[in-house]
ROBANU-498061 format. One record per residue (C-alpha): x, y, z; residue number from 1. Coordinates in nm, 3 decimals, always signed. Last residue first. Layout:
# residues N
u,v,w,nr
X,Y,Z,NUM
...
***
This chain:
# residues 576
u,v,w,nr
-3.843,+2.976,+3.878,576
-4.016,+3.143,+3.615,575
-4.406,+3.122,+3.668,574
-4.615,+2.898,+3.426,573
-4.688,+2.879,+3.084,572
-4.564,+2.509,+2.924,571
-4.263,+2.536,+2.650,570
-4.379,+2.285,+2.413,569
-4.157,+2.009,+2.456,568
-3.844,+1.982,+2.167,567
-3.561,+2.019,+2.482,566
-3.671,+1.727,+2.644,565
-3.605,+1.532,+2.332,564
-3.241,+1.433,+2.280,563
-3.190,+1.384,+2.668,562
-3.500,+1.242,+2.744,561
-3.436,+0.948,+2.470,560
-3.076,+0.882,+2.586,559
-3.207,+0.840,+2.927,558
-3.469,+0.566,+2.831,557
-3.161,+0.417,+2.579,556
-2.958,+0.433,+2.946,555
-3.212,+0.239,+3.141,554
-3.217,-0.054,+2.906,553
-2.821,-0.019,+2.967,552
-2.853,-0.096,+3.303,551
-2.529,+0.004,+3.462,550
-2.289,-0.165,+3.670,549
-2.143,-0.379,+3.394,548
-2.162,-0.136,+3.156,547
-1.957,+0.123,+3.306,546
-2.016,+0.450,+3.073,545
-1.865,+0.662,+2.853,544
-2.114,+0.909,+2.748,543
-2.021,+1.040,+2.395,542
-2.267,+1.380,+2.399,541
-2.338,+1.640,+2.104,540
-2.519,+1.980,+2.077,539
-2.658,+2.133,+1.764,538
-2.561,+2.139,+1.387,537
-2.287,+2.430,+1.432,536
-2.122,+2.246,+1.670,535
-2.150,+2.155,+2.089,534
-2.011,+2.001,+2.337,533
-2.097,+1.722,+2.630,532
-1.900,+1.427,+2.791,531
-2.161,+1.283,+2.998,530
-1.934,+1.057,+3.202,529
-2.128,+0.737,+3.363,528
-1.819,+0.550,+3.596,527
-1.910,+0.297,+3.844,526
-1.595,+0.151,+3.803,525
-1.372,+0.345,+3.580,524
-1.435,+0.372,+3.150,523
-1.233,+0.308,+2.896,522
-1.220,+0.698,+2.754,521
-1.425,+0.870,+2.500,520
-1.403,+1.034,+2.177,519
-1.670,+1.067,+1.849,518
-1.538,+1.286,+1.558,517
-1.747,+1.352,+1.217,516
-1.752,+1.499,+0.908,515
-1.428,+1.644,+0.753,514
-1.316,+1.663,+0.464,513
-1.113,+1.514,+0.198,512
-0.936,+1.567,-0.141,511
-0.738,+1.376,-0.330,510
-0.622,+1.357,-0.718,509
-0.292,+1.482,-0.654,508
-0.351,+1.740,-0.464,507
-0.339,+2.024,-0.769,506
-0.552,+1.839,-0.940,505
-0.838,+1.765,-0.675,504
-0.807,+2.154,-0.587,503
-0.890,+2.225,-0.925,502
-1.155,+1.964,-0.964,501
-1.338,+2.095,-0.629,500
-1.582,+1.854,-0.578,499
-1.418,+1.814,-0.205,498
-1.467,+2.143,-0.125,497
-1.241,+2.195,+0.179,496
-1.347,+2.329,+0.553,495
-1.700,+2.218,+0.416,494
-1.712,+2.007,+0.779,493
-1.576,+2.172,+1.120,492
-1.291,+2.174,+1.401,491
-1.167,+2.422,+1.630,490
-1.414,+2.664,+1.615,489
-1.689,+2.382,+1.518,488
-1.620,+2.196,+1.811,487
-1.760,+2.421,+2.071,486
-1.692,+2.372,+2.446,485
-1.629,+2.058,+2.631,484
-1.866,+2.022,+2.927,483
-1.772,+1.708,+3.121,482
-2.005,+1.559,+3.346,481
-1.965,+1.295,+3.570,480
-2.268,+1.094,+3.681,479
-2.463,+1.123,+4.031,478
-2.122,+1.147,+4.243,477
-2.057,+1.000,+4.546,476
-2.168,+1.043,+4.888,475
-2.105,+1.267,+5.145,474
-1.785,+1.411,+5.083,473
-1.490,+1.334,+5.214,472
-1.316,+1.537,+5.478,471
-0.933,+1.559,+5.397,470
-0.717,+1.364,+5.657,469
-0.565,+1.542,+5.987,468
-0.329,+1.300,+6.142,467
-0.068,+1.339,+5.835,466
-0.249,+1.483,+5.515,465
+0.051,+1.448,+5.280,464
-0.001,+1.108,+5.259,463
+0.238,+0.890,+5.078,462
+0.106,+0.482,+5.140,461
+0.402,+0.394,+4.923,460
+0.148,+0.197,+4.727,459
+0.311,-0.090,+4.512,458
+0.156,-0.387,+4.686,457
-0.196,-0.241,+4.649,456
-0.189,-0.231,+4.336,455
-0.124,+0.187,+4.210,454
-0.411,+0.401,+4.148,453
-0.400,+0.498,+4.501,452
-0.037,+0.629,+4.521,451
-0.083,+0.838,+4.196,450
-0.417,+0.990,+4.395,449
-0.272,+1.125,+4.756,448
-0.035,+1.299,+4.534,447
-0.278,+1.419,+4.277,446
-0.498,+1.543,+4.578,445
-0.224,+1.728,+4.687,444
-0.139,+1.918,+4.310,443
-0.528,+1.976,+4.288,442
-0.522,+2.195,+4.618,441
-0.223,+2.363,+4.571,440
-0.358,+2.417,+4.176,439
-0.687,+2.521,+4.278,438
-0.625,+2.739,+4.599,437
-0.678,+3.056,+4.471,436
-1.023,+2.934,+4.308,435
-1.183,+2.866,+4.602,434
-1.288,+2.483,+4.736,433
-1.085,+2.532,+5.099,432
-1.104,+2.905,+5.072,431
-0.824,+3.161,+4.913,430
-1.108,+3.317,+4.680,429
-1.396,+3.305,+4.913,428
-1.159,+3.480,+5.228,427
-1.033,+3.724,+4.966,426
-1.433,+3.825,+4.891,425
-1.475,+3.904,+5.245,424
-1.169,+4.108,+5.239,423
-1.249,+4.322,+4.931,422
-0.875,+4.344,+4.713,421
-0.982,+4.048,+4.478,420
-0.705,+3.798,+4.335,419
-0.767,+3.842,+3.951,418
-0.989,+3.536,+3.826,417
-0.934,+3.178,+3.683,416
-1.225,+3.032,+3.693,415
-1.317,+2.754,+3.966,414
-1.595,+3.007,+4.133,413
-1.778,+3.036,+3.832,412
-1.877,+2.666,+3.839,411
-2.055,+2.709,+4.105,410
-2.211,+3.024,+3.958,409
-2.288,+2.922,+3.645,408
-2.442,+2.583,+3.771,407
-2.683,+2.766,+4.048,406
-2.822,+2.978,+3.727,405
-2.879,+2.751,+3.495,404
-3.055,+2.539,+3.725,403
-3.260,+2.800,+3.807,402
-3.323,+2.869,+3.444,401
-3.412,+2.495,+3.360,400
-3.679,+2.436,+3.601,399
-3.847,+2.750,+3.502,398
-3.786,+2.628,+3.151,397
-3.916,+2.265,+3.228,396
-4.274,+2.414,+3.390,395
-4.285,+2.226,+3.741,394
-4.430,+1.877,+3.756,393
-4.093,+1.743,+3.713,392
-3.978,+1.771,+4.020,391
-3.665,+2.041,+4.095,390
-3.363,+1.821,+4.322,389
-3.137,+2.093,+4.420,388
-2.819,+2.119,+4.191,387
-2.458,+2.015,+4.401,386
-2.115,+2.089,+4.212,385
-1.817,+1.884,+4.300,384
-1.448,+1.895,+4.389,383
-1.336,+1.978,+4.085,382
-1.019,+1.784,+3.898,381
-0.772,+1.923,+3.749,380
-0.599,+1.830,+3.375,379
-0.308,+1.884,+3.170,378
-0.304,+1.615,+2.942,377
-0.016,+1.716,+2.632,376
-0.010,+1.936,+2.355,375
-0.264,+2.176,+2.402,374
-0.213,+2.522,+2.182,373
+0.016,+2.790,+2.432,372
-0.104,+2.999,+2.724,371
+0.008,+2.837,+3.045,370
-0.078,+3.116,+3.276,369
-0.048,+2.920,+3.570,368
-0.395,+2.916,+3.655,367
-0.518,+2.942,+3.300,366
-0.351,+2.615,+3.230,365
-0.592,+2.463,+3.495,364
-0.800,+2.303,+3.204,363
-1.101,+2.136,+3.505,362
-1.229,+1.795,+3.467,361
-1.552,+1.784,+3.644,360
-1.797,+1.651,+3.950,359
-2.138,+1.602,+3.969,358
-2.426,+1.610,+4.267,357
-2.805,+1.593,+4.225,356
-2.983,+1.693,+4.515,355
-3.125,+1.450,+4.725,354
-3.560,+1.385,+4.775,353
-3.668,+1.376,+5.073,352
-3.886,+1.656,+5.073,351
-4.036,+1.523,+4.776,350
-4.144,+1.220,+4.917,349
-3.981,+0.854,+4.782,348
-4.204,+0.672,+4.628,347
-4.127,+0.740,+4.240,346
-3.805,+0.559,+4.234,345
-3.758,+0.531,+3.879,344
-3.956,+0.759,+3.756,343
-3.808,+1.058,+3.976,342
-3.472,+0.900,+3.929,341
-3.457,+0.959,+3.568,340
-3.642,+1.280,+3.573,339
-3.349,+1.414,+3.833,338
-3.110,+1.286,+3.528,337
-3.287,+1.464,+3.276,336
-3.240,+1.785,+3.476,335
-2.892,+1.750,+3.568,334
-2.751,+1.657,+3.210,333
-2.953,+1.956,+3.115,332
-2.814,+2.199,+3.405,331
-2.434,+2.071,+3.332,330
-2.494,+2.166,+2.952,329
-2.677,+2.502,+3.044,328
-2.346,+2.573,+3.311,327
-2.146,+2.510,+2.986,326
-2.346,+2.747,+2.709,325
-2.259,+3.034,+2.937,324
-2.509,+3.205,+3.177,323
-2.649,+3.559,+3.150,322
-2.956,+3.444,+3.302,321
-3.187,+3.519,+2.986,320
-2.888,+3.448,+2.783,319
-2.873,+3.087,+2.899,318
-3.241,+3.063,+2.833,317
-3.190,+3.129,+2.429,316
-2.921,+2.895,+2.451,315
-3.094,+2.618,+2.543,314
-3.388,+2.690,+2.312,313
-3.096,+2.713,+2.042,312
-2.995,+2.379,+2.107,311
-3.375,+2.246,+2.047,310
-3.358,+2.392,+1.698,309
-2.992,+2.298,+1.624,308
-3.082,+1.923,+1.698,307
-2.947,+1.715,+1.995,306
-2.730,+1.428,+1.931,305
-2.652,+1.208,+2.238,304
-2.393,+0.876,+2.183,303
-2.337,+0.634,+2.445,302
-1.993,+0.470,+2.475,301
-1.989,+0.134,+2.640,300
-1.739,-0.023,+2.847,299
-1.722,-0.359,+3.028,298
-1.569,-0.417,+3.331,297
-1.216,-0.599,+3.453,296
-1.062,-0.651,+3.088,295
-1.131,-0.991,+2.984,294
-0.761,-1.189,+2.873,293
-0.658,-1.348,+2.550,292
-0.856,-1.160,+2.284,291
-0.616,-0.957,+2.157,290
-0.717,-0.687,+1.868,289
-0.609,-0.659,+1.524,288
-0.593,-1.014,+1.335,287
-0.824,-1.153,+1.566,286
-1.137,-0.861,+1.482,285
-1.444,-1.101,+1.510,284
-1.301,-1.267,+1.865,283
-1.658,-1.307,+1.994,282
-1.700,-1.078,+2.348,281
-1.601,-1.147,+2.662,280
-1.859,-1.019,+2.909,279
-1.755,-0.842,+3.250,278
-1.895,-0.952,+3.544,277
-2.227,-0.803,+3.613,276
-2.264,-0.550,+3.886,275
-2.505,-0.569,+4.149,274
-2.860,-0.312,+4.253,273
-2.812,-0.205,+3.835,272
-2.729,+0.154,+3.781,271
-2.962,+0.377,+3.600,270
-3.051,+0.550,+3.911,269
-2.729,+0.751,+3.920,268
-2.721,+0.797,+4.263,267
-2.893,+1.089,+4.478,266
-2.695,+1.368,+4.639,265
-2.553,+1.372,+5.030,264
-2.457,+1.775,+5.081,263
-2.103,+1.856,+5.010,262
-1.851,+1.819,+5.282,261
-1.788,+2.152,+5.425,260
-1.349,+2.177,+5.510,259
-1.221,+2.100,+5.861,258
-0.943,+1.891,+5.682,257
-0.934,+2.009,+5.340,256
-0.884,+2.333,+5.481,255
-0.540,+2.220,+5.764,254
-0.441,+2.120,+5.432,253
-0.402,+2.444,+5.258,252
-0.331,+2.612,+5.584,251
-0.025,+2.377,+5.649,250
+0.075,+2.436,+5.278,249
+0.029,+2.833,+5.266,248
+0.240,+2.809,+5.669,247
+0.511,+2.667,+5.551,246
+0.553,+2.894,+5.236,245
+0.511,+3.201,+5.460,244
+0.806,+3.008,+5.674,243
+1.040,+2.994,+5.347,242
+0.948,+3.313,+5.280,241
+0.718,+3.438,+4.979,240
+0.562,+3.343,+4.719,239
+0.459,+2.987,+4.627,238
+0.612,+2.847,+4.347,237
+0.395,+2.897,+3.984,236
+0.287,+2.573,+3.916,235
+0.471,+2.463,+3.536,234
+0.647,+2.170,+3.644,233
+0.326,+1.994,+3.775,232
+0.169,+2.042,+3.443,231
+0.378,+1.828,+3.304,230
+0.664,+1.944,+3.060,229
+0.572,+1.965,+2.669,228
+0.855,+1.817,+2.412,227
+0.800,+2.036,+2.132,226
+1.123,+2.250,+2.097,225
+1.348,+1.989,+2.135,224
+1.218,+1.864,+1.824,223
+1.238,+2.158,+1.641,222
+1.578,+2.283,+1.768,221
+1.708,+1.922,+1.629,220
+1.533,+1.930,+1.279,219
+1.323,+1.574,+1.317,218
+1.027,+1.829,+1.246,217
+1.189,+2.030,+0.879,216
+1.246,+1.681,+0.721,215
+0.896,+1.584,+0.801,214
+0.743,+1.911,+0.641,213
+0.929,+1.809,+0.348,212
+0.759,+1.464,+0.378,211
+0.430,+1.602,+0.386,210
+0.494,+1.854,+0.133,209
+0.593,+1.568,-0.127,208
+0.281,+1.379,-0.008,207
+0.025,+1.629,-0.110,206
-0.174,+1.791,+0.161,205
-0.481,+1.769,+0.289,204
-0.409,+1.420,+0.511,203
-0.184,+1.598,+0.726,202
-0.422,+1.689,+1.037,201
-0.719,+1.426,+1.019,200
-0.572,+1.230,+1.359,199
-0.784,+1.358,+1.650,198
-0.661,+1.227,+1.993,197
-0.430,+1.003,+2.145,196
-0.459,+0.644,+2.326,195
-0.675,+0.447,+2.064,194
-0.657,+0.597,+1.692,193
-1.009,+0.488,+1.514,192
-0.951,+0.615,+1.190,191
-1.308,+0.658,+0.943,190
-1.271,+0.731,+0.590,189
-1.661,+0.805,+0.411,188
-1.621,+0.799,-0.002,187
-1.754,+0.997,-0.283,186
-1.903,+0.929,-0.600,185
-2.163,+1.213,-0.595,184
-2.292,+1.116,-0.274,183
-2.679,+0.953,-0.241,182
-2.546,+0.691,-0.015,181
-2.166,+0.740,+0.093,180
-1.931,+0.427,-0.028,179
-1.739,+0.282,+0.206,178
-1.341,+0.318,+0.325,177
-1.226,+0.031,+0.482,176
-1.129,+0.094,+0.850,175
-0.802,+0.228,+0.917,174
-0.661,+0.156,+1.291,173
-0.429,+0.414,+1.494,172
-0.218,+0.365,+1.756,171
-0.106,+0.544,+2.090,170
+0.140,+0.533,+2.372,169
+0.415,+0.349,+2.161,168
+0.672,+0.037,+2.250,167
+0.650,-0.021,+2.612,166
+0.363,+0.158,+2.675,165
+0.159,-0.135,+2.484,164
-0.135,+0.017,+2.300,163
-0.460,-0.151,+2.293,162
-0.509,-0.295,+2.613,161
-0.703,-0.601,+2.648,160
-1.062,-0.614,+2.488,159
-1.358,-0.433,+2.584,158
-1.288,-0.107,+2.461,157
-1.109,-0.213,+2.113,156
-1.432,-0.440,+2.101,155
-1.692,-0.122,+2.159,154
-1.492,-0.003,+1.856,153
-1.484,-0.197,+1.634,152
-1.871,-0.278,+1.639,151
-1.924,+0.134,+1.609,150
-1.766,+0.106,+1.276,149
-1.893,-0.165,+1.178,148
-1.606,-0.308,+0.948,147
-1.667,-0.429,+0.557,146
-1.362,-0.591,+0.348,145
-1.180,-0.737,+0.667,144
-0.839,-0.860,+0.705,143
-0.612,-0.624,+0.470,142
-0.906,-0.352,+0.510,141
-0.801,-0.363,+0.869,140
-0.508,-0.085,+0.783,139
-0.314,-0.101,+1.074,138
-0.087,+0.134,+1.179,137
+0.140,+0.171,+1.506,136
+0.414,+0.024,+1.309,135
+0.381,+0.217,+0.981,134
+0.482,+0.525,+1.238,133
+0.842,+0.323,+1.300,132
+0.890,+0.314,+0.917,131
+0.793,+0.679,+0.848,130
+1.031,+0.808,+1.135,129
+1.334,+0.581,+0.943,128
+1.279,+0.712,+0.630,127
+1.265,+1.083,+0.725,126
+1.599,+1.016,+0.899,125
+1.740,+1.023,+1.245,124
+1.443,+0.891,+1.425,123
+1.404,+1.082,+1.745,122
+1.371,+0.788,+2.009,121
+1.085,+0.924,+2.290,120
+1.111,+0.776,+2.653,119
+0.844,+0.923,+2.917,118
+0.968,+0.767,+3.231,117
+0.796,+0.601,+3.570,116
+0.909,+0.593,+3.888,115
+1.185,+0.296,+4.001,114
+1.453,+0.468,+3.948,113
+1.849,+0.317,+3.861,112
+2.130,+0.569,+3.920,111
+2.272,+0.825,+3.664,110
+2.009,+0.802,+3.420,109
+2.027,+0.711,+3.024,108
+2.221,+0.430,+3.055,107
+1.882,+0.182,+2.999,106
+1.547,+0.367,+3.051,105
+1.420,+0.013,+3.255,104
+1.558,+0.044,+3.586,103
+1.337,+0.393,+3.508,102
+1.034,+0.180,+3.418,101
+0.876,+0.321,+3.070,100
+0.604,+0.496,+2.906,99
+0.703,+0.520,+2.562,98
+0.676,+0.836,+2.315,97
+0.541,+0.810,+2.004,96
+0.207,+0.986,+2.049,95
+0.424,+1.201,+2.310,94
+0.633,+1.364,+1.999,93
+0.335,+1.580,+1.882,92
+0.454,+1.710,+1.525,91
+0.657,+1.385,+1.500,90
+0.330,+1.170,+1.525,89
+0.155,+1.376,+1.302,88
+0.415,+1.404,+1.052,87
+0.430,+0.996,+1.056,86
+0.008,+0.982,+1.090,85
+0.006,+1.233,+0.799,84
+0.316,+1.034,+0.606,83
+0.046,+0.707,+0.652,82
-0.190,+0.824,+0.547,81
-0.093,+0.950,+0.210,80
+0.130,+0.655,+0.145,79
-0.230,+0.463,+0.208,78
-0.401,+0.654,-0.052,77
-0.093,+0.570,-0.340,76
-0.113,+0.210,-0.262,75
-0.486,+0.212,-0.259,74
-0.550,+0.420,-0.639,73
-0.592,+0.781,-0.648,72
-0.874,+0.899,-0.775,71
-1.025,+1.013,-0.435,70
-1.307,+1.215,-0.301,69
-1.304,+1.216,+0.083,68
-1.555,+1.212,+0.325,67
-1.407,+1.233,+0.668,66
-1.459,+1.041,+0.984,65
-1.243,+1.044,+1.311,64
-1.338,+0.773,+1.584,63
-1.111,+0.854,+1.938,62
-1.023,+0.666,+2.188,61
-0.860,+0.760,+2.492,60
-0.760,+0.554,+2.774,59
-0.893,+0.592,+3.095,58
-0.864,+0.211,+3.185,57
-0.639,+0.051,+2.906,56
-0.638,-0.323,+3.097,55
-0.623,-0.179,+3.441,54
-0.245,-0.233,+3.580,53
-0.121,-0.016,+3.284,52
-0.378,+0.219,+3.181,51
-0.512,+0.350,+3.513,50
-0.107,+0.351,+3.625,49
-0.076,+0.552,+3.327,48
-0.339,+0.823,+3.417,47
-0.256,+0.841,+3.733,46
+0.144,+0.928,+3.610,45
+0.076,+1.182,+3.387,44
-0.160,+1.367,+3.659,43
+0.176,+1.351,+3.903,42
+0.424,+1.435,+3.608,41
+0.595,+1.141,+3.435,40
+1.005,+1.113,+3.473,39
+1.170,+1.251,+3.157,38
+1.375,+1.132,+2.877,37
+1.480,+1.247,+2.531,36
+1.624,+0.935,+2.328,35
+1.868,+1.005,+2.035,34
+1.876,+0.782,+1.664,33
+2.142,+0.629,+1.480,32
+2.260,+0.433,+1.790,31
+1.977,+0.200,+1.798,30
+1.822,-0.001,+2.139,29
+1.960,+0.232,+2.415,28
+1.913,+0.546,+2.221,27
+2.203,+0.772,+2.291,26
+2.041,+1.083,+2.624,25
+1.904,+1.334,+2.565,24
+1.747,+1.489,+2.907,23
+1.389,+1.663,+2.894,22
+1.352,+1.892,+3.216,21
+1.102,+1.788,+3.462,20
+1.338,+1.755,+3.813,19
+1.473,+2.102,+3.666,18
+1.095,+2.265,+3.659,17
+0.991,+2.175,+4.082,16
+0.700,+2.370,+4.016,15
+0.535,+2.108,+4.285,14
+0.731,+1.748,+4.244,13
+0.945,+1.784,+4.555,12
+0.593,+1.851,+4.781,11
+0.509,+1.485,+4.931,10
+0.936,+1.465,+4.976,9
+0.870,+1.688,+5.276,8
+1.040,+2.054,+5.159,7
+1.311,+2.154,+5.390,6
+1.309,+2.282,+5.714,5
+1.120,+2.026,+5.841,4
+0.757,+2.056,+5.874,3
+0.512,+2.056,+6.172,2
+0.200,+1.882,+6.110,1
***
């Protein structure tokens, strides 16, 4: 594993900033407007090969609803939408941007590429930026007077892809606005926008701000100013000589190598013994989805809702083990799931019984002291956490608390910390899973991971490894769980008084709130991700699951536990 004495070509993308930059470059397809281009960043570019060779694998897609109170009459509503989605849209340039060949970003680079491009067109004028947003907007009240919401949806995940990267990375749909039961004359708005996230900023504000505030984004310094680099860019560069740097990347790997494979954990026993094929479904939504071609699986989305009173018993033993809210979140998904398998396969012995094993996304902004509001996917990936397999014949909050426990400190050990000065504690922080190798660590396994994603006839077969590969773990993962923090600090309802008739005036007879926000992703093979938060009425889930390798019977049992195991009578017994 001796290098050269330059960088392999595995390491040219690590806090390599200048190969990152934005260039602006004429649009190739309109000379009124400029293109910024850069090549995708290693995470960027899993992500896109997931979408592009898998039918919208990994995409996003997320359901917004807000009650809103409205005189105003549909032509005049749909303006209003449709300058929040344009501000939106040119607030956040990468909603617009394309994802595009390099032979295919036309005069913009000096020799032909074949990796992959973000290309955004800055539309010259406010009119022009509003026309290309009514593009990537469909208002399905034009084809359909009622729409399920939740009916929509599972079809925009079990469909072809939504979004074509060759024209915009995300879309959003209307559905038509009903009438809320037992509402003073008010109305519920649901957007389902497939390939981004939440779309309700704009739609407070009158329509002559909106398109003032337009006028001030397509400003040159402004636009510039929001075009985030990959995460990739942002690494801080290894200290030291160019042999110290040698030796941090031979060590790194030389870790994976010889590295502790976690123990062997239990499978997610709701999966069937043989996947199904994937289902078509009945082309109810022709007008806005395509129907020519099955994607590989099916997905579902799941949803959990937990009550306040049940959430609070969570808490309430997360304080007793001065734990946070997210290692009680990984311990619940745990627990329930340990119940699954208990009942399901009640014959095996309790000695034998596996832990239960899960994996995360990890923010590794913190790591690199990336600071700033989210405006693009930045993500790492754990390695995995085991939990010991606890029957359920012990009291639940004994079982709970040591699961607590063993979760907060795993998961401890991937935050960001200050280097320690103690020696043993230096040899746990630069280990093979500690936390000052997390971005060296995650930036290889990205490489290894772009190739991967790729068909097989477009792997480079890249491995940084060499002779020594990375020792796998033992078996997979019981279910995925992502913990994502509180909603309600970022996002909550009776943010606006909708009854408000002075606030209805001076908006122009509209006023909404918010209510309601459901996200998950086209799921992997295989894949069951609990993706867990909280708000002020309790704790929330969207699981994104693979339906055709999991028994959705099973799931509805799961679903059950999870929303109830917390209500139990708290049994007297010793604390674990």
């Amino acid at each position: 594993m001796d290098e050269p004495s330059s960088a392999p070509r595995w390491l040219r993308h690590y806090a390599a900033k200048d190969e990152y930059e934005w260039q602006n470059a004429p649009s190739s397809h309109n000379a009124q407007t400029s293109r910024f281009y850069r090549p995708l960043g290693l995470v960027e570019s899993t992500f896109d090969s997931d979408g592009r060779y898998w039918e919208g694998r990994a995409d996003i897609n997320v359901m917004l609803e807000l009650e809103m109170n409205s005189t105003a009459g549909e032509d005049d509503l749909r303006k209003r939408i449709l300058l929040a989605w344009t501000c939106l849209r040119c607030q956040h340039w990468l909603l617009q941007a394309k994802a595009l060949a390099g032979r295919d970003v036309a005069g913009t680079l000096d020799e032909p590429r074949d990796d992959m491009f973000f290309a955004i067109d800055i539309p010259s004028t406010v009119d022009n930026a509003i026309g290309e947003a009514k593009r990537h907007l469909m208002h399905l009240n034009e084809y359909h007077d009622e729409v399920g919401w939740r009916d929509f949806w599972l079809h925009c995940q079990n469909t072809p892809r939504v979004v074509d990267p060759k024209k915009a990375l995300a879309k959003m749909f209307v559905l038509p606005s009903e009438r809320r039961a037992e509402s003073k004359g008010t109305s519920s708005l649901r957007f389902l926008t497939v390939g981004a996230h939440h779309i309700w900023d704009g739609l407070t504000t009158t329509p002559q701000q909106l398109e003032e505030r337009l006028q001030t984004l397509l400003e040159p310094d402004e636009v510039k100013s929001r075009l985030p680099l990959p995460q990739e860019a942002l690494y801080p560069p290894i200290s030291g000589s160019r042999a110290r740097q040698r030796w941090f990347w031979l060590l790194t790997r030389i870790l994976r190598h010889v590295r502790t494979p976690l123990l062997a954990g239990f499978g997610n026993p709701l999966q069937r013994p043989t996947s199904l094929p994937a289902t078509p479904l009945s082309p109810t939504y022709a007008k806005a989805l395509d129907y020519s071609r099955l994607p590989p699986l099916n997905t579902i989305t799941c949803p959990v809702a937990i009550k306040q009173r049940p959430t609070l018993h969570l808490h309430r033993l997360c304080r007793e083990v001065k734990a946070s809210i997210g290692a009680g979140c990984f311990a619940l998904s745990a627990l329930v799931m340990m119940e699954m398998y208990e009942r399901l396969q009640p014959d095996i012995l309790l000695e034998e019984r596996k832990p239960f094993v899960s994996g995360f996304p990890l923010n590794p902004r913190a790591f690199f002291n990336h600071h700033v509001d989210p405006d693009s996917c930045m993500l790492a990936f754990c390695d995995g956490i085991t939990l010991p397999f606890l029957p359920s014949s012990l009291p639940l909050d004994g079982r709970l608390r040591l699961l607590i426990r063993q979760a907060h400190r795993q998961l401890a050990a991937y935050q960001k910390q200050t280097r320690p000065a103690e020696a043993q504690a230096e040899l746990q922080y630069m280990s093979s899973r500690g936390a000052g190798r997390v971005l060296a660590n995650q930036y290889i396994a990205s490489v290894e991971r772009t190739d991967q994603q790729l068909p097989e006839v477009l792997r480079t077969g890249v491995n940084p490894q060499g002779a020594y590969a990375m020792k796998p773990n033992l078996s997979r993962q019981t279910c995925g769980v992502s913990s994502v923090g509180n909603r309600s600090s970022v996002i909550s309802a009776k943010m606006y008084d909708i009854h408000d008739e002075a606030r209805m005036k001076e908006q122009g007879g509209f006023v909404a709130d918010f209510r309601a926000l459901h996200a998950a992703v086209r799921a992997r093979e295989g894949e069951f991700l609990v993706g867990i938060g909280g708000s002020d009425e309790g704790l929330w889930a969207d699981v994104s699951i693979d339906a055709s390798s999991t028994d959705m019977r099973l799931v509805e049992l799961w679903k059950n536990r999870m929303e109830s195991v917390l209500n139990e009578e708290v049994a007297v017994g010793p604390k674990l």
